[in-house]
N, C-alpha and C positions, 0 to 999 in steps of 0.2 A: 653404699655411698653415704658419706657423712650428711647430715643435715646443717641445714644453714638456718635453722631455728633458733633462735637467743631463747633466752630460760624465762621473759618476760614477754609474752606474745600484745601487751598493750600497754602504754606508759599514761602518767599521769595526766598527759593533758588528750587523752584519749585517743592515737592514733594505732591499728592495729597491724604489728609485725606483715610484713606482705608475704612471709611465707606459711601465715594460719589462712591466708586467700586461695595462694596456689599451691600445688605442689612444687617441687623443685623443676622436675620435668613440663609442666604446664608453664613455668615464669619461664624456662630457658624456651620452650614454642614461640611465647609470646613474644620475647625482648630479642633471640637471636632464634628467628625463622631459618637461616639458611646452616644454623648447627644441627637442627634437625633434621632436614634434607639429606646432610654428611653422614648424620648416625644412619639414616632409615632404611636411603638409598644404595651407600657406596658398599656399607658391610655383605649384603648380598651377595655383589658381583663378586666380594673377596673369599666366602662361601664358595660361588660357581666355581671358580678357579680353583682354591684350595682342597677342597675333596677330594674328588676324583686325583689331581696332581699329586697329591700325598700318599692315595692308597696305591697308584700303578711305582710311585716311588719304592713303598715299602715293597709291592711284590719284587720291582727290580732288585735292591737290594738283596734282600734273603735269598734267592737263587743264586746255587753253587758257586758258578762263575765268579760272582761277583761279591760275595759272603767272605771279602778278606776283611783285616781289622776296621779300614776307612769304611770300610761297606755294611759293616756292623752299628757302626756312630751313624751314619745318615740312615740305617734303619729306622733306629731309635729316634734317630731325631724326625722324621716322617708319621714314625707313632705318636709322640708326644705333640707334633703340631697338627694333628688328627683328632688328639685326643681336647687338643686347645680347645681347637676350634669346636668340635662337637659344643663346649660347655658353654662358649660363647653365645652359641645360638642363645639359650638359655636366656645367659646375662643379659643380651640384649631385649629380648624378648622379654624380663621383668625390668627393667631399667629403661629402656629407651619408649617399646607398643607399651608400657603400664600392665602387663600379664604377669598377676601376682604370682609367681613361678616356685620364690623362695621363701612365700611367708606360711611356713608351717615347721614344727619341732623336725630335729633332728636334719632332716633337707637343709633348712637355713646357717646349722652349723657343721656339718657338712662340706656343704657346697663352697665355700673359700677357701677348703685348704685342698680338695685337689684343685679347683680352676687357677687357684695362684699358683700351684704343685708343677703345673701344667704347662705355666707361665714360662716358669725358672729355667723348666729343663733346656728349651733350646738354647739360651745364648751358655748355659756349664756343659751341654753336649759339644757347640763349637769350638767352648773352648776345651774340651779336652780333644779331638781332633786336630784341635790345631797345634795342643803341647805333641802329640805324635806326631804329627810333621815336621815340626820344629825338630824333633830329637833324631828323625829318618832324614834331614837334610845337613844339618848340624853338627848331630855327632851319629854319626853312620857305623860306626862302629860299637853301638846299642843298639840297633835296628831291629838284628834278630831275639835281641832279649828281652825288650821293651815292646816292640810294638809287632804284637800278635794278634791273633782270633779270641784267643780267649782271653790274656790281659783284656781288650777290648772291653769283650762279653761281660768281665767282672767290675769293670772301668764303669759301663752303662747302668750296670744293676744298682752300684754305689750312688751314683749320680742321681736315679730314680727314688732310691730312702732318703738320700739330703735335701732333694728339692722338698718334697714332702713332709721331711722332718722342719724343714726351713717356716714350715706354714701350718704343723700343725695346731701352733697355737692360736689361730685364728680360729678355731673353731670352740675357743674359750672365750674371745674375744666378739664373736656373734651369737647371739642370740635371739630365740623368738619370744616377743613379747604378745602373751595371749589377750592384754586386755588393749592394746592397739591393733593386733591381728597381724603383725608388720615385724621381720628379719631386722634388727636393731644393733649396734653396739652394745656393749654392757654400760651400766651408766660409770659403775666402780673405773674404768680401763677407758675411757674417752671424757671422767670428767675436768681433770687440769689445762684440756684443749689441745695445744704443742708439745707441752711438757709429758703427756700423760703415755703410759706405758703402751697403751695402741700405737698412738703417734711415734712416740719414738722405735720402737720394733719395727715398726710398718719403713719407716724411712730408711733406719739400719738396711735393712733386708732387701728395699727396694733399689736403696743406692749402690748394695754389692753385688746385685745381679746384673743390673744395666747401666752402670756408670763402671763402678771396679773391674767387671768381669770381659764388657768390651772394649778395656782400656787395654787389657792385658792381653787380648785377643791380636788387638793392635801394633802392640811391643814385639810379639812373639814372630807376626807376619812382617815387622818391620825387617828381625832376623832372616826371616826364611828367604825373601827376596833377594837382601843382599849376599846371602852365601851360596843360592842357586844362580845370580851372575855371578859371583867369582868363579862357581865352576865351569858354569858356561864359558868365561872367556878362559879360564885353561886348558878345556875340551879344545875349544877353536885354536889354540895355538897348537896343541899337540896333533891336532889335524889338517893343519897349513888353511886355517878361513873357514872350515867347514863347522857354522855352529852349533853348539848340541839345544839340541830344545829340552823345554823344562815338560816332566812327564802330566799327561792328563790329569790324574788325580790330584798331584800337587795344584794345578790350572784349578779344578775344581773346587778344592776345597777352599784357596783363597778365596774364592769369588762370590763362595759361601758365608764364608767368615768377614769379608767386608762389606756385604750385603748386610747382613746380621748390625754392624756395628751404625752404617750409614740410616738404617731405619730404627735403631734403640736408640744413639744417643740424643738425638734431638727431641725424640719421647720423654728421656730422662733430663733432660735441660728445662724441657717445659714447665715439668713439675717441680722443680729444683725454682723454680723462679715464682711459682706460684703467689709466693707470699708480698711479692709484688705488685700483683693488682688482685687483691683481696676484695670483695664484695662491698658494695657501700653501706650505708644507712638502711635497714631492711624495715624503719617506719615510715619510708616515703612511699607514696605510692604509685602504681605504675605509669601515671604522667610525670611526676618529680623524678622518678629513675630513667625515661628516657629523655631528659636534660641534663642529669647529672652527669658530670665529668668522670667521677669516681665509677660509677655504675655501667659506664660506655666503655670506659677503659678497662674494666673487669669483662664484660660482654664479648667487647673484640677480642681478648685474652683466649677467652674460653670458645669463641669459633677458630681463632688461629690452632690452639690444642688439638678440636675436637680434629679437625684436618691432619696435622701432623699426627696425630694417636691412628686414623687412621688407616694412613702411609705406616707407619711402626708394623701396623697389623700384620701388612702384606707378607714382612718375614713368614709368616708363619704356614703364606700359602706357595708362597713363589719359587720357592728351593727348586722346583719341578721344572722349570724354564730353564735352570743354570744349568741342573745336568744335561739338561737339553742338547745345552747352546754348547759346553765346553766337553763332554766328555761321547767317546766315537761310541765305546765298548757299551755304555746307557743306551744309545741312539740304537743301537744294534738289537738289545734284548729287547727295548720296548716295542721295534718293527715286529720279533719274535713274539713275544706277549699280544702282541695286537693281534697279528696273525690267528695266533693260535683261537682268541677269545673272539674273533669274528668270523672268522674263516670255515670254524666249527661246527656249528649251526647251521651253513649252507651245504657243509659237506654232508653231515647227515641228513640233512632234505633230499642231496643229491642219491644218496644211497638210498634213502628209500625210497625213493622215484624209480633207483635202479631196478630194484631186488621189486616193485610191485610189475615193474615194465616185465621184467625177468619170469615174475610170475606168468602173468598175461602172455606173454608170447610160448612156454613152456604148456599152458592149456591148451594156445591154440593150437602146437606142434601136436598135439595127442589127440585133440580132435583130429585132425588130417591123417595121422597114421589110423584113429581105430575108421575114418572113412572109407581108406587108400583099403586097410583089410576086409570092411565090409563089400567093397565092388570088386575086388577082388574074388570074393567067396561066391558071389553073386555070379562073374564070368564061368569061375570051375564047376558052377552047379549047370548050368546053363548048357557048356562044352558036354558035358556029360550027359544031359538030355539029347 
């Protein structure tokens, strides 16, 4: 996170910068309480949900069945918001609880280029999923040449070095500073402000992933729609009224892909606006700032964000509800899955309940036989007397 520290922490007639008082995290507690509530609380619950939903994702996907080309991209994309989320914990955990997580060599520059890496992937995973359904709706007559298993497979692994290559120069552009103790910008690469090659790379970067990329997301599902009614209604005339439905997967993956766009772009608006209510006078202090106009109006700004940032988040857990809700053949394997991973455990309780019962009753049969022989022996000696 940038600091909002001016390069003069106290001016001439002695008033001292308010962010040599507080930290940045300490003044956003203090001035918007209820941002912090948002970060503290809500990320959690998008944790509980996200986990688990992603990893029975991922298993769904890679089994056979369902291991076709679209089933390979929602792998990956199940990995990658797995892999998000895991670093998020992280981030927040140093950024929000104050738990220096990041500030030591190597870790501090490191750590943003895969979390960003991680970032990327899901909205250039949707959209490559969606240029396949586009080209399997579209032009159907590349279907079998285009969209494959393994184009797929090679499709996912590219996607995985561009996100990554996309970020890793973030790991030139952080640094650990040993005599602050603290994961820093470099001063060379953040000091022009806007102008400066952090800032400009950072914005490039962030505006082709989540403005460009679910724009085009947008365009491509605009196509898919209207060419899956016009075939619909030629089905339905060639059928005298009987209309043809549009197949699950396609159901799916729109509903992936507008999800996706409905929770990034207003992410990406926010910050895109940013510079619109920019921070006040950081020599006032904190009774002057909760009067100021300027100060209130940035305040609200940055708890309206902190909310929509973490709506935006959800993509990244909630993929697991939509297979849910829109696809049978999902709904099928996960009963399967669940089955198998619950069901399992009681079965073998039950067997070896069986096999000790099985025991036990197998001793007491041989008890009774060597009895039944010993009164036996006892009568013939008996007779014989």
């Amino acid at each position: 996170m940038t600091s909002l520290v001016t390069n003069s922490s106290e001016n001439a007639s002695g008033r001292v910068n308010i962010f040599t008082v507080h930290t940045e995290n300490e003044f956003y507690n203090i001035h918007v309480p209820s941002k912090a509530l948002v970060d503290m609380y809500a990320t959690p619950l998008i944790y509980l949900v996200g986990f688990p939903g992603n990893v029975l994702s991922f298993l769904i996907w890679v089994k056979r069945r369902m291991r076709k080309s679209s089933g390979c991209y929602l792998a990956a994309l199940a990995m990658a918001d797995l892999l998000f989320l895991s670093l998020h914990i992280v981030f927040e955990l140093n950024n929000v609880w104050n738990h220096p997580l990041l500030d030591m060599p190597v870790v501090c520059e490191l750590f943003p280029v895969i979390f960003l890496g991680s970032q990327y992937l899901s909205p250039l995973l949707v959209l490559a999923f969606t240029v396949e359904r586009y080209i399997s709706i579209c032009h159907p007559f590349q279907r079998e040449k285009l969209c494959t298993t393994r184009r797929a497979v090679r499709v996912v692994i590219s996607l995985y070095v561009l996100a990554f290559s996309l970020c890793a120069i973030q790991g030139y552009f952080w640094t650990y500073n040993s005599e602050t103790d603290a994961c820093e910008i470099r001063d060379e690469v953040s000091a022009a402000g806007t102008k400066s090659l952090w800032s400009i790379w950072t914005w490039i970067t962030e505006m082709l992933i989540f403005l460009v990329v679910p724009l085009m997301v947008l365009i491509l599902n605009a196509f898919v729609i209207k060419e899956a009614r016009r075939l619909s209604r030629e089905e339905e005339a060639r059928l005298h009224g009987k209309q043809r439905k549009t197949s699950a997967t396609t159901v799916t993956l729109l509903a992936v892909s507008f999800y996706l766009i409905i929770t990034t772009l207003p992410v990406t608006i926010m910050y895109a606006i940013y510079f619109s209510f920019v921070p006040g006078n950081t020599l006032l202090t904190d009774q002057e700032i909760s009067r100021d106009p300027i100060w209130q109006s940035h305040l609200t700004y940055m708890f309206i964000r902190a909310v929509i940032q973490e709506i935006g988040t959800t993509h990244y857990a909630c993929n697991f509800f939509i297979y849910l809700i829109t696809g049978k053949m999902f709904r099928e394997e996960l009963k399967g899955l669940l089955s198998k991973l619950l069901c399992k455990p009681l079965a073998d309780k039950t067997l070896l309940e069986y096999r000790s019962l099985n025991t036990c009753v197998g001793r007491s049969e041989k008890a009774v036989r060597v009895t039944i022989r010993k009164g036996g022996a006892e009568k013939q000696e008996q007779a014989h007397l």
